[in-house]
C-alpha positions as CSV (number, residue, x, y, z in Angstrom):
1,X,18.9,-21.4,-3.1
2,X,19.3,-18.1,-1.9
3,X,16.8,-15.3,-1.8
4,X,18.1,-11.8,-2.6
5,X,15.9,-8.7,-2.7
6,X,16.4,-5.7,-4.9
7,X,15.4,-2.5,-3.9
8,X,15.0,1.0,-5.5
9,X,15.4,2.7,-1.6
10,X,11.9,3.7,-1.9
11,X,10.4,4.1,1.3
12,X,6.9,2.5,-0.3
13,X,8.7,-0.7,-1.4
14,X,8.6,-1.8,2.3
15,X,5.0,-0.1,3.2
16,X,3.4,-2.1,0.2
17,X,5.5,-4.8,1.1
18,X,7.8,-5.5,-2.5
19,X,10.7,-5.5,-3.6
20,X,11.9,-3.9,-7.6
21,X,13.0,-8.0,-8.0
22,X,13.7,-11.1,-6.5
23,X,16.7,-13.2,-7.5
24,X,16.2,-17.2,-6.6
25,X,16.6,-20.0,-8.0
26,X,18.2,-19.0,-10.8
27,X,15.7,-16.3,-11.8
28,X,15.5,-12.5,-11.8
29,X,12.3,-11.9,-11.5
30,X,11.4,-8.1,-11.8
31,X,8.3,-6.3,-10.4
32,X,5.8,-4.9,-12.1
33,X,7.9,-1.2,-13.9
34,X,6.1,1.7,-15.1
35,X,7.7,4.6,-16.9
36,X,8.5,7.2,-14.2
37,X,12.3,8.3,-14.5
38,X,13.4,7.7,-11.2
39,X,16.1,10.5,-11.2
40,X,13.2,12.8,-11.5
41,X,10.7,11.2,-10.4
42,X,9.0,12.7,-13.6
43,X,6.4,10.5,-15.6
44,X,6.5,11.5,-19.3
45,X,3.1,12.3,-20.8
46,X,3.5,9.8,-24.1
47,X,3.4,6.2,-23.8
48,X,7.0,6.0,-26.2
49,X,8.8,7.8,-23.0
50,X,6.9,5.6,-20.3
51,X,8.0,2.8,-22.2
52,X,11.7,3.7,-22.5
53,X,12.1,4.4,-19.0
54,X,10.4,1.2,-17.8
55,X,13.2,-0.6,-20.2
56,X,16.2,2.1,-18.6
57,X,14.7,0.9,-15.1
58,X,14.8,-3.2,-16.0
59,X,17.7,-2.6,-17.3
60,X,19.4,-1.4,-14.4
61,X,18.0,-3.8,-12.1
62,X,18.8,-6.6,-14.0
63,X,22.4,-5.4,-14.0
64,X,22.3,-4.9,-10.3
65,X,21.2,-8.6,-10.0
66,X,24.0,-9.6,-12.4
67,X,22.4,-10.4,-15.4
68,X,21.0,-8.4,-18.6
69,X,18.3,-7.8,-21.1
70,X,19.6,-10.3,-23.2
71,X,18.4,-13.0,-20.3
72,X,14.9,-12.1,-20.4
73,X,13.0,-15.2,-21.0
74,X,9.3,-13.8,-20.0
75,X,7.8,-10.4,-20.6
76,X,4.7,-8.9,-19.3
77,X,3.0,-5.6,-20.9
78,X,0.0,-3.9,-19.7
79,X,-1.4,-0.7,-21.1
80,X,-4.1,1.2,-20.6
81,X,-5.1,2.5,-24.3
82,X,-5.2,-0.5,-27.1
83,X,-4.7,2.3,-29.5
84,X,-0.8,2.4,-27.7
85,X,-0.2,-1.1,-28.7
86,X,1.2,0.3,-32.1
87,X,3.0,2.9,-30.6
88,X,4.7,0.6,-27.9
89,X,5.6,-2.4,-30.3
90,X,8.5,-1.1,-32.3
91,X,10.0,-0.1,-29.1
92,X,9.6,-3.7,-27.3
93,X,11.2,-4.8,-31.2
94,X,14.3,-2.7,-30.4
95,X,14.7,-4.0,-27.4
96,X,14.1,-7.6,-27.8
97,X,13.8,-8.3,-31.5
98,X,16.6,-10.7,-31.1
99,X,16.4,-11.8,-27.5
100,X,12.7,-12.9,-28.1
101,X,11.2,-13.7,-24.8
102,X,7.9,-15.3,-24.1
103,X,4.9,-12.2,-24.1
104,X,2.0,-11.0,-23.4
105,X,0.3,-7.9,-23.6
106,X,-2.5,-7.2,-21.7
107,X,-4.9,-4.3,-21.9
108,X,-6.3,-3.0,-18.4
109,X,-9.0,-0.6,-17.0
110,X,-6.1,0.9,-15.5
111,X,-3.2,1.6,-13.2
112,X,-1.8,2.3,-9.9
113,X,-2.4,5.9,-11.0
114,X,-4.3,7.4,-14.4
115,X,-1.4,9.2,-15.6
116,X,0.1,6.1,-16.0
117,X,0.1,4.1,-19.7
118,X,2.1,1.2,-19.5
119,X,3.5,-1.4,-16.8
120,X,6.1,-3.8,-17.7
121,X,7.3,-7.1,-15.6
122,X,10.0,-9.4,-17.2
123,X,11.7,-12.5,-15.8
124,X,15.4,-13.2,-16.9
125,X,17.7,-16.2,-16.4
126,X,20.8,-15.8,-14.6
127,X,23.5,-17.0,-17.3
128,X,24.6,-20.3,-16.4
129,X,22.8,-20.8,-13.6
130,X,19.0,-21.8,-14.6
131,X,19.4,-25.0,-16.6
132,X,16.7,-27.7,-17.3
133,X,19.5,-29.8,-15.2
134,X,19.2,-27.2,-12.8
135,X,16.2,-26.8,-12.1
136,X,14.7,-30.4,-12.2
137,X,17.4,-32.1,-11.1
């Protein structure tokens, strides 16, 4: 199948040698997000606001590659604090409360940068394309 890359324009995707996600095979599969608000290029102090805008950046990219949050079949959290677990929770809930993808949540020594609370990667099915028939036929 065909590989497409997704890119944010960023001048560092290509230096660090990644793309924001990879659509193959049926798959999105997103790059690790954290919560910077790309317009800006502002990262919010609180881990709520990190959190949001990692979702507003999925988001986005999974529409670009043609599918939505609703097709997210794996999620990836890490944070930095275990005390932000609580705080981060209800708002993976509002997101996928219903959609229910496969998690995990990780708790790291940290990230890319310290200001930084919370990384999210998610895969998502493109909708009608990644069946069991699909992909193991």
């Amino acid at each position: 199948m065909e590989r497409r890359l997704i890119s944010t324009g960023s001048p560092f995707e290509k230096t660090a040698g990644y793309s924001r996600a990879v659509v193959q095979g049926g798959f999105v599969f997103v790059a690790g997000t954290t919560g910077y608000d790309y317009s800006t290029m502002v990262l919010p102090a609180s881990v709520e606001e990190q959190t949001r805008n990692c979702f507003r950046t999925i988001a986005a990219t999974l529409k670009e590659a043609g599918t939505s949050m609703a097709d997210v079949v794996r999620a990836t959290y890490y944070i930095t604090d275990p005390a932000d677990a609580e705080k981060v929770f209800p708002i993976f809930g509002e997101i996928f409360g219903d959609i229910r993808p496969a998690s995990t949540l990780l708790v790291v020594a940290g990230l890319f940068k310290p200001e930084m609370k919370i990384e999210i990667e998610v895969t998502a099915a493109m909708p009608g394309i990644a069946s069991a028939g699909a992909l193991f036929s």
